[in-house]
LOMI-53323 format. One record per residue (C-alpha): z, y, x. Coordinates in pm, 1 decimal, always signed. Each point is the difference from the previous one (the first is absolute). Layout:
! residues N
{{Z,Y,X}} ...
This chain:
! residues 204
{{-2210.9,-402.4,-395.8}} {{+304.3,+175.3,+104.6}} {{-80.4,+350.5,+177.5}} {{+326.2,+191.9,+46.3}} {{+370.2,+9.6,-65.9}} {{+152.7,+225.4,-310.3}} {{+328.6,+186.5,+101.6}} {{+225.3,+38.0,-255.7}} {{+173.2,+302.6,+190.6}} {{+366.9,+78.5,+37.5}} {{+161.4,+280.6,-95.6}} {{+18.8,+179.2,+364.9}} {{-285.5,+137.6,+169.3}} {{+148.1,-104.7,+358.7}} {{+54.5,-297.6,-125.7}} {{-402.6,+0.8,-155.5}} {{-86.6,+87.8,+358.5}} {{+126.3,-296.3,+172.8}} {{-220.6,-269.6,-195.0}} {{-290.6,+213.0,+28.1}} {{+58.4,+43.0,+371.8}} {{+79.8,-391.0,+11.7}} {{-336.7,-94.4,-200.8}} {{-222.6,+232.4,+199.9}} {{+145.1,-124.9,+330.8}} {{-55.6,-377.3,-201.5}} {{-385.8,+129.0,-75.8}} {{+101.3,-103.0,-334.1}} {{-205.2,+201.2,-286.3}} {{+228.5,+162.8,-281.7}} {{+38.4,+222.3,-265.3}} {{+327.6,+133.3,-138.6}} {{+49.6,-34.8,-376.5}} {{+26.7,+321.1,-186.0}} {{+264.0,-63.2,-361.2}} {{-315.2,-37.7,-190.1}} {{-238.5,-202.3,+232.3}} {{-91.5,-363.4,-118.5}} {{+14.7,-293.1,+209.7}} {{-326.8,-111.6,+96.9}} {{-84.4,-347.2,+34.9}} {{-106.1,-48.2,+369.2}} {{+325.2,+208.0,+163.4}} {{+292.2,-163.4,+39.1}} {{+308.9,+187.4,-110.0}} {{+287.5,+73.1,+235.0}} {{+364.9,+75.5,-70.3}} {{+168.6,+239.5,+212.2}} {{+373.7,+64.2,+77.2}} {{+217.5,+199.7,-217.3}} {{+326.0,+86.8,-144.6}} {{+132.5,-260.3,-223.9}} {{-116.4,-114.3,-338.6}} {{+151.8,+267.7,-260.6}} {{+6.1,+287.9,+233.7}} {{-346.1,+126.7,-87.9}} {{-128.2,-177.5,-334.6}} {{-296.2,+196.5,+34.5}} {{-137.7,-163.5,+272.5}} {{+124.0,-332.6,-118.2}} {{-187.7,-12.2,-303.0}} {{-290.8,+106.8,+173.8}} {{+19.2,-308.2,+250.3}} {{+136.9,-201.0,-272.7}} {{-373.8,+69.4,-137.7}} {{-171.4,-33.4,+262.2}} {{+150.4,-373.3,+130.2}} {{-64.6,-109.2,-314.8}} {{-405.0,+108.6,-24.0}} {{+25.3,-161.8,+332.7}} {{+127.5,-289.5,-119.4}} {{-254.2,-11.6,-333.0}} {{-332.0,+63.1,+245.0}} {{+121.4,-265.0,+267.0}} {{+29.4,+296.6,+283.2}} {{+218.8,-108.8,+299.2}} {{+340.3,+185.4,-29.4}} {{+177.8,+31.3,+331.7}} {{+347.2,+218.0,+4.1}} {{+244.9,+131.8,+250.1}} {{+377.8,+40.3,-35.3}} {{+22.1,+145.6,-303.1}} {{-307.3,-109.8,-85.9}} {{+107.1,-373.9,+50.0}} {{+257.0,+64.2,-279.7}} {{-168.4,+182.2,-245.4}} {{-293.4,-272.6,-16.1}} {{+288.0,-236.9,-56.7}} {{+181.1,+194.4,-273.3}} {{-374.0,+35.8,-144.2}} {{-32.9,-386.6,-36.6}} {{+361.6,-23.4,-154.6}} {{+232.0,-43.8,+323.5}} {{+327.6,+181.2,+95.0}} {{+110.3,+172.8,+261.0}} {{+342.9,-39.0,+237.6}} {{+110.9,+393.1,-86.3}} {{+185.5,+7.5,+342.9}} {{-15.6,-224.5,+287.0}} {{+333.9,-62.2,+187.3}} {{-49.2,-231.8,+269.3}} {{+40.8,-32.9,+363.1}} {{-319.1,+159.7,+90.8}} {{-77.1,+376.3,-23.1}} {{-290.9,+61.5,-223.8}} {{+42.3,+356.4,-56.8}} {{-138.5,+269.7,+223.3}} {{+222.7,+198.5,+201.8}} {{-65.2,+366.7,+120.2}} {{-86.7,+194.7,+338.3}} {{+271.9,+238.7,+45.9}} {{-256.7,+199.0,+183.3}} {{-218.8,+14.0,-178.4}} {{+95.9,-76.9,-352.8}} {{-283.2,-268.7,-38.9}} {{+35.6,-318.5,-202.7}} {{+11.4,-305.8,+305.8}} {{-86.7,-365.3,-128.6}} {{+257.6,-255.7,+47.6}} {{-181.7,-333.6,+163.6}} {{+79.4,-361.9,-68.8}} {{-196.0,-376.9,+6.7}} {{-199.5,-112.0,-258.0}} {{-92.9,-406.1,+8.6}} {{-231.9,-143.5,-229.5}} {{+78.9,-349.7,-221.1}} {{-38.4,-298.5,+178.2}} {{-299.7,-143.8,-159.1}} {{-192.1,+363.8,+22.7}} {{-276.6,+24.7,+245.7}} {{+196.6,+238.2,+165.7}} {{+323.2,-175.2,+57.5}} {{-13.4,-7.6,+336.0}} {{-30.0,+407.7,+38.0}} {{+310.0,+258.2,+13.7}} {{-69.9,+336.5,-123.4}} {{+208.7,+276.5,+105.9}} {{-34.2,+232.2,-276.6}} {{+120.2,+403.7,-57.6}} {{+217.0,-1.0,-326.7}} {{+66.4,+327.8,-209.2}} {{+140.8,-141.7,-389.5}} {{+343.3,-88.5,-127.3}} {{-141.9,-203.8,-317.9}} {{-161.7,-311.1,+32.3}} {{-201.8,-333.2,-194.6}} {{+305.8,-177.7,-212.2}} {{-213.8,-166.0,-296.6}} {{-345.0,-109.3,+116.4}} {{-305.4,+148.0,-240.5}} {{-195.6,-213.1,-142.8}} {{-255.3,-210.7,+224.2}} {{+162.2,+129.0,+259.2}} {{+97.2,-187.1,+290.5}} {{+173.1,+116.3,+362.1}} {{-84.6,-97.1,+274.2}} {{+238.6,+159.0,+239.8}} {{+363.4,+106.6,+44.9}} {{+191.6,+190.2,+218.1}} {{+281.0,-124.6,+222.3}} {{+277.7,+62.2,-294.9}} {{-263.2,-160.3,-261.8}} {{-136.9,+371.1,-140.6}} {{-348.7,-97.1,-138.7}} {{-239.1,+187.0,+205.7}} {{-376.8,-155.1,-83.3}} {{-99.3,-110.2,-318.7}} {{-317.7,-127.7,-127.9}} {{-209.6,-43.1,-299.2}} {{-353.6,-87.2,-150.8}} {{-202.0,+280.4,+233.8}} {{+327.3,+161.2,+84.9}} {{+237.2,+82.8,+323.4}} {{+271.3,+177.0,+10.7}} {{+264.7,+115.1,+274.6}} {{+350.8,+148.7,+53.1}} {{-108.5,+212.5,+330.5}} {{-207.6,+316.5,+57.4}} {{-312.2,-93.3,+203.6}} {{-142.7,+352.1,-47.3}} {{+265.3,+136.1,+241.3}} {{-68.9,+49.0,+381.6}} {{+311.8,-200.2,+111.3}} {{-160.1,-339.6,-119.1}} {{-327.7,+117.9,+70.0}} {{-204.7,-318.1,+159.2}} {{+242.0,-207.5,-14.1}} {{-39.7,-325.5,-170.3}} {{+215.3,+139.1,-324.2}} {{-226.1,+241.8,-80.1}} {{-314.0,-170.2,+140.1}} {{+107.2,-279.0,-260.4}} {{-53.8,+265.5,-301.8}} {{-308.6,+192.1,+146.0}} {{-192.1,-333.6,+113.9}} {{+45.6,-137.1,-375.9}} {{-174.5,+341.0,-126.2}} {{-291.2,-31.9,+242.4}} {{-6.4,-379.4,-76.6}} {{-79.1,+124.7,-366.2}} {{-213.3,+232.4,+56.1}} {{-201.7,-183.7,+208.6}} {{+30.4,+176.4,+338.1}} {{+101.8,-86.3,+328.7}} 
């Protein structure tokens, strides 16, 4: 039985801070993984955001680990930006180093107040998903992106200029946006990412 989720932890506190806030608000029981914890089996293990794979190989290695004791005890895996791509360069996939298309996927800044603001776009799910009749508005803060999918991978959603933005697997989802920030908060983009959790964990 599943009892909580296991945050692999960014590198910012701040940034820390927001999925904490998010899962509390969620009533969704965590722990944050220390650089020596072990994966237990009944949490599933969640992939935050980050800088990009290479710029802190710390960290890497240490979710490198950790998605693949996830992988070995048959824990659900479920990732966010970053998070999406690392799981995917984990099970042998590539990454697009720099997207240049029509749509802004990069955050911008507040001139005031020298805060990161997401960028927004559509998200629209395959025709044959379940969902395929839904349009997300998601937040979007990355530049790199899924090229080469990881093995047993599959996506299941793209974004208006075809930038993979859910993926799936054997007891795993994964997603482009940032559902643990307030400007998507209860909205059907990041209800899509906290309902799955609950759904594992067995809670309303």
């Amino acid at each position: 039985m599943l009892t909580k989720v296991a945050i692999a932890p960014p590198k910012g506190e701040l940034e820390l801070d927001n999925y904490i806030r998010w899962f509390s608000k969620r009533q969704i029981p965590y722990r944050v993984l220390c650089s020596d914890a072990n994966l237990e089996k009944d949490e599933i293990l969640f992939l935050c955001g980050g800088a990009d794979i290479g710029d802190n190989k710390e960290r890497d290695e240490l979710e490198f680990n950790w998605i693949h004791k996830a992988l070995e005890q048959k824990n659900p895996i479920i990732g966010t930006c970053k998070g999406l791509q690392i799981v995917n360069v984990a099970l042998e996939g590539t990454l697009i180093q720099d997207i240049k298309t029509d749509i802004e996927h990069k955050h911008t800044w507040d001139p005031t107040t020298g805060k990161k603001v997401s960028s927004f776009h559509t998200v629209s799910f395959n025709s044959e998903h379940p969902n395929s009749h839904i349009e997300l508005l998601t937040n979007s803060r990355h530049h790199q992106a899924v090229d080469k999918l990881g093995k047993s991978l599959k996506v299941e959603a793209r974004s208006e200029d075809d930038i993979i933005e859910v993926v799936s697997g054997p007891n795993i989802r994964l997603v482009q946006w940032h559902p643990e920030l307030e400007d998507i908060y209860n909205m059907e983009a990041e209800k899509y990412v906290s309902n799955w959790i609950k759904l594992k964990l067995g809670s309303k």
